[in-house]
C-alpha positions in Angstrom: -50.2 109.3 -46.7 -48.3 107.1 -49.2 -48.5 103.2 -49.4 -45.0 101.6 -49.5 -44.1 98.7 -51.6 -43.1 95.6 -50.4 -40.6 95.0 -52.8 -36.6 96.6 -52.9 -37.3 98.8 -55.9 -34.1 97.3 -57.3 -35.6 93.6 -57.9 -35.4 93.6 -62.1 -33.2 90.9 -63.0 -31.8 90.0 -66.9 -33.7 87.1 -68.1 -30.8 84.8 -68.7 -30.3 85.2 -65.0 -33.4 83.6 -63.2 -33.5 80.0 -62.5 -35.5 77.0 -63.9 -38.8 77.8 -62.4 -38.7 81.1 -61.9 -40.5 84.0 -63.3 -41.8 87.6 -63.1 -43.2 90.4 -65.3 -41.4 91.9 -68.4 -40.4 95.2 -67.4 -37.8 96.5 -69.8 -36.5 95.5 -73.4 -32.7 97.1 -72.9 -30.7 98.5 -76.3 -31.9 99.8 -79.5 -32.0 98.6 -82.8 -32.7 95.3 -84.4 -32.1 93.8 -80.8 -34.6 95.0 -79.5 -37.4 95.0 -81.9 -36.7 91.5 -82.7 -37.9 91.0 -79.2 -40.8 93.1 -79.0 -42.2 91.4 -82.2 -41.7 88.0 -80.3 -44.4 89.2 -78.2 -41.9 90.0 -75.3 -43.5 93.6 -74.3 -43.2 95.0 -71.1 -46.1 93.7 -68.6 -45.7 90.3 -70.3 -45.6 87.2 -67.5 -43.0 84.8 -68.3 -41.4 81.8 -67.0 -38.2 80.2 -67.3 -38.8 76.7 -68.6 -35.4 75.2 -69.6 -31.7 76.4 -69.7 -29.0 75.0 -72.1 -25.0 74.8 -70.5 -24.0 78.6 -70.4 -27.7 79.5 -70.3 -27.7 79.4 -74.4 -30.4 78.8 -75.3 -33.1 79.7 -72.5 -36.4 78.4 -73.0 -39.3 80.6 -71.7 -43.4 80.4 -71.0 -45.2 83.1 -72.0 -49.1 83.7 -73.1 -49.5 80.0 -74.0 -46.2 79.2 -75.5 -42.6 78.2 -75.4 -40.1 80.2 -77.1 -35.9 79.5 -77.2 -34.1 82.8 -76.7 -30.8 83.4 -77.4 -27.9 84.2 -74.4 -27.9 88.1 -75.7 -31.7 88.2 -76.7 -32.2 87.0 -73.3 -30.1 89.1 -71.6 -31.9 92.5 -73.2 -35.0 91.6 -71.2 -35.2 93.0 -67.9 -37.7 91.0 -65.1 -39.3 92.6 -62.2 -41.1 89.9 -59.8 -45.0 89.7 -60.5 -45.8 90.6 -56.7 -44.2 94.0 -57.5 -46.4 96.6 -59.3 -43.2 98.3 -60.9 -42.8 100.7 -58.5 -39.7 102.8 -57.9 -39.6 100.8 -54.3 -40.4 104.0 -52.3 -43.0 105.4 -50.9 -46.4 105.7 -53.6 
């Protein structure tokens, strides 16, 4: 007998799109290339609990919290990172 997860499986949100305040778990750097490693040497990994902090007009820059610091992202930086909320365990929002 399998546990089910509270969540909807399809939670994961783009950074750039959660509001002042809100937060969740790194789940996903989206893209390839200098992107994308850019953001992993940040320190933005997957598993990573973040916080938005601040948003500029048009969300450029966003400022986020994350192991002890604030960093400014850029609209497309920002947009690359993919959030799951930190009650979900990054299931597939079935059955487990």
């Amino acid at each position: 007998m399998g546990l089910t997860c509270s969540c909807s499986g399809g939670n994961e949100r783009v950074l750039s799109a959660l509001e002042i305040g809100e937060g969740g778990v790194v789940s996903k750097i989206a893209g390839d290339g200098s992107l994308k490693r850019r953001i992993l040497e940040m320190g933005l990994v997957p598993g990573t609990e973040i916080r938005v902090e601040r948003k500029a007009p048009f969300n450029d820059p966003v400022s986020v919290w994350f192991r002890g610091y604030e960093l400014s992202l850029r609209v497309d930086e920002a947009n690359a990172v993919l959030v799951r909320p930190a009650g979900c365990a990054g299931c597939s929002g079935g059955s487990r």
